[in-house]
N, C-alpha and C positions, 0 to 999 in steps of 0.2 A: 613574132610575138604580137598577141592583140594588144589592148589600151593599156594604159599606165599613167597611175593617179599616186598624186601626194597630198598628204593628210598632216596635218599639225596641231598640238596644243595651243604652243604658242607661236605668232608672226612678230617679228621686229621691223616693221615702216619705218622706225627712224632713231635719228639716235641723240641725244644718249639716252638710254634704255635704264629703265628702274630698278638698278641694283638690288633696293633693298625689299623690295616685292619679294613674298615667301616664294615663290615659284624659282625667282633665282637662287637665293638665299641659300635652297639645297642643294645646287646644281655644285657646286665645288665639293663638297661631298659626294653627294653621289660619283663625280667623275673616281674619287681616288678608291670605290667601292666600298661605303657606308651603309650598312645594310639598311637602316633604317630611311634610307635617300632614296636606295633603290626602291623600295616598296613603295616610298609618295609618290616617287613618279610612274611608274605599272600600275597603283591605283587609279591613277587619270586617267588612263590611257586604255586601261578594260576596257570602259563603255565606248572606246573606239574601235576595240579590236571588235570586240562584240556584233557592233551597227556593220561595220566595212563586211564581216564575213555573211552575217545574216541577211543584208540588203542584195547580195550580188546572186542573183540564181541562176546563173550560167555557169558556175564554177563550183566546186564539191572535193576533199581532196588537198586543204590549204596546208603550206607550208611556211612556219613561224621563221625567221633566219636572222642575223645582222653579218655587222663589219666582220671578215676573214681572221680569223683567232691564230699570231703567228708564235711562236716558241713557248704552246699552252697559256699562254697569257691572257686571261678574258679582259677585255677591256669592260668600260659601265655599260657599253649597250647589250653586249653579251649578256650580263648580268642581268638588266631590265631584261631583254628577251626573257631570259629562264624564270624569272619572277612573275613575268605577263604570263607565259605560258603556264605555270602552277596555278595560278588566280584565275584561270579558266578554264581549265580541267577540273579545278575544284569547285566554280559556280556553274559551270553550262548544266544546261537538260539535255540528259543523255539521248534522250527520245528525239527531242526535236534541233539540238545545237550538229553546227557542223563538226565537221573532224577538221581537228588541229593537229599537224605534226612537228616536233620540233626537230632542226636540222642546221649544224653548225659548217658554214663554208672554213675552209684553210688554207691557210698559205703553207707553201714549202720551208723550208729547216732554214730560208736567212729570217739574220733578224732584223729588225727597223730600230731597238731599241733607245738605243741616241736620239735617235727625231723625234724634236718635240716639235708634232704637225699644225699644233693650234700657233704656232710662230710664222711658218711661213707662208711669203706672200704669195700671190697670185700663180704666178710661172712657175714657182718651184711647187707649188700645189699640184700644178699641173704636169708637170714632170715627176714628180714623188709618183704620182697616180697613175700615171701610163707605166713605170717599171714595176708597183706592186702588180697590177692587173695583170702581167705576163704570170706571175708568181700564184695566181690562184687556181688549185688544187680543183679542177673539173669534177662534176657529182651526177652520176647520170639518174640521182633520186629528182634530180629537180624537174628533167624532162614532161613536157603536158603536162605539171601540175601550177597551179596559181601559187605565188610566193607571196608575205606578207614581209614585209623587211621592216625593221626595225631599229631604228638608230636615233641619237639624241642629238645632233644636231646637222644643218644643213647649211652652209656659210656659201661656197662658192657655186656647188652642184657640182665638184669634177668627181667626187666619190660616187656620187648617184650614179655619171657618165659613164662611169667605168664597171660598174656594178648592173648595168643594162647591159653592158653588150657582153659579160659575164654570161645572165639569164638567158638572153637571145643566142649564144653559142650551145646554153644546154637543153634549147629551146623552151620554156617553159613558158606556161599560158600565158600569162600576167603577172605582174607585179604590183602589188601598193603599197606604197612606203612614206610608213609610218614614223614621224618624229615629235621630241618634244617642244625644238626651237628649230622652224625656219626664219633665216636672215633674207629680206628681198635680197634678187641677186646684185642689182647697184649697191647697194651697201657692202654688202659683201666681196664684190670683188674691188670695191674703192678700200675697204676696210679688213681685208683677210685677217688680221690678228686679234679681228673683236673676238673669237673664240678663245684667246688667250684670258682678254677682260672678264669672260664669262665663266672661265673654270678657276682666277685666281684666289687664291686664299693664302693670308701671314702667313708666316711659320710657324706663330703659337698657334694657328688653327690642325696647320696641318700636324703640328708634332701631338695636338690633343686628339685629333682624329685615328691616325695611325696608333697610337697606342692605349687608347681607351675607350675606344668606342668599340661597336662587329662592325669586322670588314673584313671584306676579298680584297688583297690588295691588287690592283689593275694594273694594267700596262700605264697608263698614267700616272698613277701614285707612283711605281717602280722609276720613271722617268723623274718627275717631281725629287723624290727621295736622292737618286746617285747624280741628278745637279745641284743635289746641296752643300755649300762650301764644308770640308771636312769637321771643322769646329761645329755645324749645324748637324751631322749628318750623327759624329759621337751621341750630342746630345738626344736626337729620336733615339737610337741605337740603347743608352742608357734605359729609355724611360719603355722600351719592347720587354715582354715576356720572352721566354727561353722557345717558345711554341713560334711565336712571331719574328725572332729571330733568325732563326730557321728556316722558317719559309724566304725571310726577305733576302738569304743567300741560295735557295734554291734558285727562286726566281730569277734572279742575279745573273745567276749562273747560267740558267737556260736562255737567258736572254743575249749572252755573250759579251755581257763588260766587261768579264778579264780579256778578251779579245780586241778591243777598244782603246783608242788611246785616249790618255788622260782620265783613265779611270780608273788605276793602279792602286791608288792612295785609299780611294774609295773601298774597294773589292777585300781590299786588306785589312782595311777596319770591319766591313761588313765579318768575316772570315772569323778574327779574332773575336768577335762578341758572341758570333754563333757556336765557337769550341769551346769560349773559356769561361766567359763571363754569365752571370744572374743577378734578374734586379733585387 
């Protein structure tokens, strides 16, 4: 594969880092898939996709992608991807803009769903990342074309790592990848769990987001949601529409926390609100 450049919104050089800055502000949203979060951040991020494709005249043919989407479960970058990808299909000049394609990578039928990735440290980063990489589902679309990858944040690089020799096995031109937060990698690898810092929100955030706000909900909300103590988990459950209910046992479900332990109590409350109950 030839060159391979990273591109960001935002750098974090040091820390502590400005919570209350609107740029954060939305990021915990956006993680649990708030539509309105996604769309602030694909709005920044246009006029990168924009510059990155139209500046490089060696390459024609781009392919939009993120992180490997496992038990249908989009996580936010997914999300951002397919939002970046509409806001530019919708503003390019047909005459003179490149071709964008969009192209979703996959993992095979396990799931991750338990791992909450923004927790762990360094080693287990790095271990989680070499047995998902075995698990990704080869696309011989991506072969000789330039990738644009797309993801919200960069803490340690072992995704990135792993996500290169991905591209490189299906040979594909190039890669540029696109994020909203790079962490320097000292920080990051002294600090792996600042991505915890960055996506957290109360509970009254998240129980007002999940049921009153548009949302997809992600593999992160889905995470977020079934480690909440049962007393927590009722109450979201309460305050869901019968549509939202629904879903948050599909999900559930395909993600395989009846399969899990210690998530018995959960799965059964989820179950009961989705047959029986309306708010």
């Amino acid at each position: 594969m030839s060159n391979s450049e990273t591109t960001c919104l935002h750098r974090i050089t040091q820390l502590p880092f400005d919570a209350d800055a609107e740029f954060f502000r939305q990021y915990p949203a956006f993680k649990v898939g708030v539509t309105e979060s996604v769309r602030y951040y694909a709005q920044l991020l246009l006029p990168l996709v924009k510059e990155l494709i139209a500046n490089d005249s060696d390459h024609t043919g781009w392919i939009l992608t993120g992180p490997a989407i496992a038990a249908e479960t989009l996580a936010a970058a997914n999300l951002l991807g397919r939002e970046l990808f509409d806001l530019y299909m919708r503003e390019r000049d047909t005459h003179n803009s490149r071709e964008l394609s969009l192209i979703d990578i996959q993992y095979d039928n396990e799931s991750t769903a338990s791992i909450d990735y923004a927790k762990l440290d360094l080693a287990d980063r790095l271990t989680l990342r070499e047995r998902l990489s075995q698990r990704l589902v080869r696309n011989p679309d991506f072969h000789g074309r330039p990738i644009l990858f797309v993801n919200d944040v960069c803490v340690t690089g072992s995704q990135q790592q792993a996500m290169q020799q991905y591209f490189e096995r299906d040979g594909a031109a190039c890669v540029r990848w696109l994020y909203l937060i790079v962490i320097d990698p000292e920080i990051g690898k002294a600090n792996p769990k600042i991505e915890w810092q960055i996506n957290f929100a109360p509970f009254e955030d998240l129980l007002r987001m999940v049921s009153r706000e548009q949302i997809q909900f992600t593999g992160k909300c889905m995470t977020k949601l079934m480690h909440l103590s049962i007393a927590e988990l009722d109450q979201v459950l309460r305050a869901l529409n019968a549509e939202r209910r629904t879903r948050l046992l599909e999900l559930a479900t395909l993600n395989g926390f009846q399969n899990l332990d210690g998530f018995v109590e959960q799965m059964k409350l989820v179950r009961s609100y989705a047959a029986e109950r309306t708010p």
